[in-house]
C-alpha positions as CSV (number, residue, x, y, z in Angstrom):
1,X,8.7,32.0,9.8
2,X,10.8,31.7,6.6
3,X,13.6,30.6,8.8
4,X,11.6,27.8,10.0
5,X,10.8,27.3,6.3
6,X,14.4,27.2,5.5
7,X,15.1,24.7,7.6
8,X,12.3,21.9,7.3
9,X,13.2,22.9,3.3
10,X,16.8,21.6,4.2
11,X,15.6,18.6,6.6
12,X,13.4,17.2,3.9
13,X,16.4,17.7,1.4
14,X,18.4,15.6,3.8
15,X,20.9,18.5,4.1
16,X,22.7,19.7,7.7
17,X,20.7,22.5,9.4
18,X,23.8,25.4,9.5
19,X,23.9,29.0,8.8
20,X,25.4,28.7,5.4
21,X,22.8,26.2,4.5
22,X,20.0,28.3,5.8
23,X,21.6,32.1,4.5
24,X,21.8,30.5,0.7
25,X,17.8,29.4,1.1
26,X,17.3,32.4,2.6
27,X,18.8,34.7,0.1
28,X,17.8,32.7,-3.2
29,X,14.5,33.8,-1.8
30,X,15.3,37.1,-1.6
31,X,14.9,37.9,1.9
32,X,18.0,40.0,3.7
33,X,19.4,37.4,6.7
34,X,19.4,38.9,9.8
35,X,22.7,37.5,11.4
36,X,20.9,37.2,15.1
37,X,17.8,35.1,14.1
38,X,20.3,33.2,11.9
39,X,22.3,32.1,15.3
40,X,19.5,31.5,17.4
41,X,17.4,29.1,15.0
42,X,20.5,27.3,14.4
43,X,21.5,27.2,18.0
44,X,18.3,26.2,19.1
45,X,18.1,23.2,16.3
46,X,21.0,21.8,17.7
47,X,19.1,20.5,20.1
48,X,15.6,18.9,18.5
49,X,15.0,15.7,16.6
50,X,12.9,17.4,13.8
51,X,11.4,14.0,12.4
52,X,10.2,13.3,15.7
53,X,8.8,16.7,16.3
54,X,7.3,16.5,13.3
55,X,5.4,13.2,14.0
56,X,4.3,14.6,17.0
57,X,3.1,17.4,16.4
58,X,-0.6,18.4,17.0
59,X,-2.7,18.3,14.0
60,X,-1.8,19.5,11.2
61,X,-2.9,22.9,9.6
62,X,-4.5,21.5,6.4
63,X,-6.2,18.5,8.5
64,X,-7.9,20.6,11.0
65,X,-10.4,22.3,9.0
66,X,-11.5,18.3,7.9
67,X,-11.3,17.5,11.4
68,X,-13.5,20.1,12.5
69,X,-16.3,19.8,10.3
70,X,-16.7,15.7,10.5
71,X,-16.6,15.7,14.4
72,X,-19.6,17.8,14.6
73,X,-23.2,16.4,14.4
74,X,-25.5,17.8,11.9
75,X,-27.7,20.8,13.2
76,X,-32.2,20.1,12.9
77,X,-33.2,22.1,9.9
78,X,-36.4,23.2,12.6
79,X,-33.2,24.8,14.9
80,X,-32.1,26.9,12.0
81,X,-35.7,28.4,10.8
82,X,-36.6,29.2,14.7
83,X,-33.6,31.2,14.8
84,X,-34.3,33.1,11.2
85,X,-38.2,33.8,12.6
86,X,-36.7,35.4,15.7
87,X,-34.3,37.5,13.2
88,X,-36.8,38.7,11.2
89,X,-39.4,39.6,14.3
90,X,-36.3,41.7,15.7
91,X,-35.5,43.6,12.8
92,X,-39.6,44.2,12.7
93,X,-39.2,45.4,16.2
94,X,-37.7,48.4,15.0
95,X,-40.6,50.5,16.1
96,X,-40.7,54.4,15.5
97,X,-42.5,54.9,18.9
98,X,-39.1,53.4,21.1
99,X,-37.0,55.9,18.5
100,X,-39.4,58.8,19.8
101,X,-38.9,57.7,22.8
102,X,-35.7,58.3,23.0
103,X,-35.2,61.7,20.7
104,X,-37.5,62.8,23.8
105,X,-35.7,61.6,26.7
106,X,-32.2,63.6,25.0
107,X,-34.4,67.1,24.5
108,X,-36.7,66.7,27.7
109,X,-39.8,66.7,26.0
């Protein structure tokens, strides 16, 4: 990823994408190059328009959360408490009899 960083860091700096450029970022960061990604992120750059990639992308990280929550339609409060009483009357359902029960059926009594 921090090549990836590297390179939209020198894109919005208006810089040229090339090893060098990248290694320096790279490095000032403290992070030890490895020459083979180095090649193939640069290689592969080449090739895409990174403004229009960018404008098309899907949405964005911070705007999907946002997204997400206005989209959806408000749950009825009388859905949520139905779904508490049915939590509550399973954790009463405990019983000790089914617990017998089964303490039995492992020792055959």
């Amino acid at each position: 990823m921090e090549y990836v960083y590297a390179s939209l860091i020198l894109y919005h700096a208006g810089r040229e994408i090339t090893e060098e450029n990248v290694r320096k970022i790279l490095e000032a960061a403290g992070i030890q190059v490895d020459e083979v990604r180095l090649k193939a992120l640069v290689a592969s750059l080449k090739e895409v328009n990174i403004g229009e990639a960018i404008k098309t992308a899907a949405i964005p990280v911070a705007a999907a959360p946002a997204t997400a929550a206005s989209t959806s339609a408000p749950a009825p409060a009388t859905e949520g408490k139905k779904e508490e009483e049915k939590k509550e009357e399973k954790k009463e359902e405990a019983p000790e009899e089914s617990i017998e029960e089964g303490l039995s059926s492992l020792f055959g009594f």
